[in-house]
C-alpha positions as CSV (number, residue, x, y, z in Angstrom):
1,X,-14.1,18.9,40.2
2,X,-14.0,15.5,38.8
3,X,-12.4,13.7,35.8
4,X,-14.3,11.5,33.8
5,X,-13.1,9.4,31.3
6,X,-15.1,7.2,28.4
7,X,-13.7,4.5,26.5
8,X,-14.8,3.5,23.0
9,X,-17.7,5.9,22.7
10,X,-18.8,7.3,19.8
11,X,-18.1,11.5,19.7
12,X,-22.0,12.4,20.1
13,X,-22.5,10.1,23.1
14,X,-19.4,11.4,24.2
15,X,-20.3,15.2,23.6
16,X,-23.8,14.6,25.5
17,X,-22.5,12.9,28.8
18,X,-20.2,15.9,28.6
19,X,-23.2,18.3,28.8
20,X,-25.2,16.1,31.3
21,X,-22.4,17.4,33.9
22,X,-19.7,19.8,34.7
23,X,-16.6,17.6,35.5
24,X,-14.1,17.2,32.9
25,X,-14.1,14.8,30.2
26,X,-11.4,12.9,28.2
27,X,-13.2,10.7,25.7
28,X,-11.4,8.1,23.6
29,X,-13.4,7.1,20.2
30,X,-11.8,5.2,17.7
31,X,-9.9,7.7,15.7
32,X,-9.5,10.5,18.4
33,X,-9.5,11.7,21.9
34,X,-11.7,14.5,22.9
35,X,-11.1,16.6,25.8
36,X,-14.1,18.6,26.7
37,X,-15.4,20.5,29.7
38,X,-11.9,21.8,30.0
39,X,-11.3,24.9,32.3
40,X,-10.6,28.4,30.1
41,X,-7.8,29.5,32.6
42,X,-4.6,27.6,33.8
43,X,-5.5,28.4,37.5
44,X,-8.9,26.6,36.9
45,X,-7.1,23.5,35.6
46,X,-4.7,23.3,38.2
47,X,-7.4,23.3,40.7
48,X,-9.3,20.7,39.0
49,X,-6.7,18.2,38.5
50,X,-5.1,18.3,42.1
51,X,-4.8,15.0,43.3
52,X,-6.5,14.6,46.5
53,X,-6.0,11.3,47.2
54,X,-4.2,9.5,50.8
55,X,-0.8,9.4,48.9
56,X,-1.1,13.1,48.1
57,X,-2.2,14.5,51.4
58,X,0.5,12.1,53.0
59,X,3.0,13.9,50.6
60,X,2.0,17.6,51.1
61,X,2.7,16.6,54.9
62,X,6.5,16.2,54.3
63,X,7.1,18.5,51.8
């Protein structure tokens, strides 16, 4: 799962890109930030915010 983040929208633009797709959303407007698509469970969010990047898979190798 991805994470998708929207600067300076406003929180009905940001609510409908959120609907358009699964992946999780952290939307900054100008008063607030909204977090939607967010997993129910902590499992869920662990497993959708586990880096999986070269640096990380280079780090589970020595740990």
């Amino acid at each position: 799962m991805t994470i998708r983040t929207v600067d300076n929208a406003s929180p009905a633009c940001a609510t409908t890109m959120a609907r358009l797709d699964d992946s999780i959303t952290v939307a900054r407007t100008d008063a607030s930030t909204m977090l939607l698509n967010m997993p129910r469970s902590i499992d869920e969010l662990n497993e959708a915010t586990q880096d999986q990047g070269f640096f990380a898979k280079l780090k589970n190798i020595f740990a």
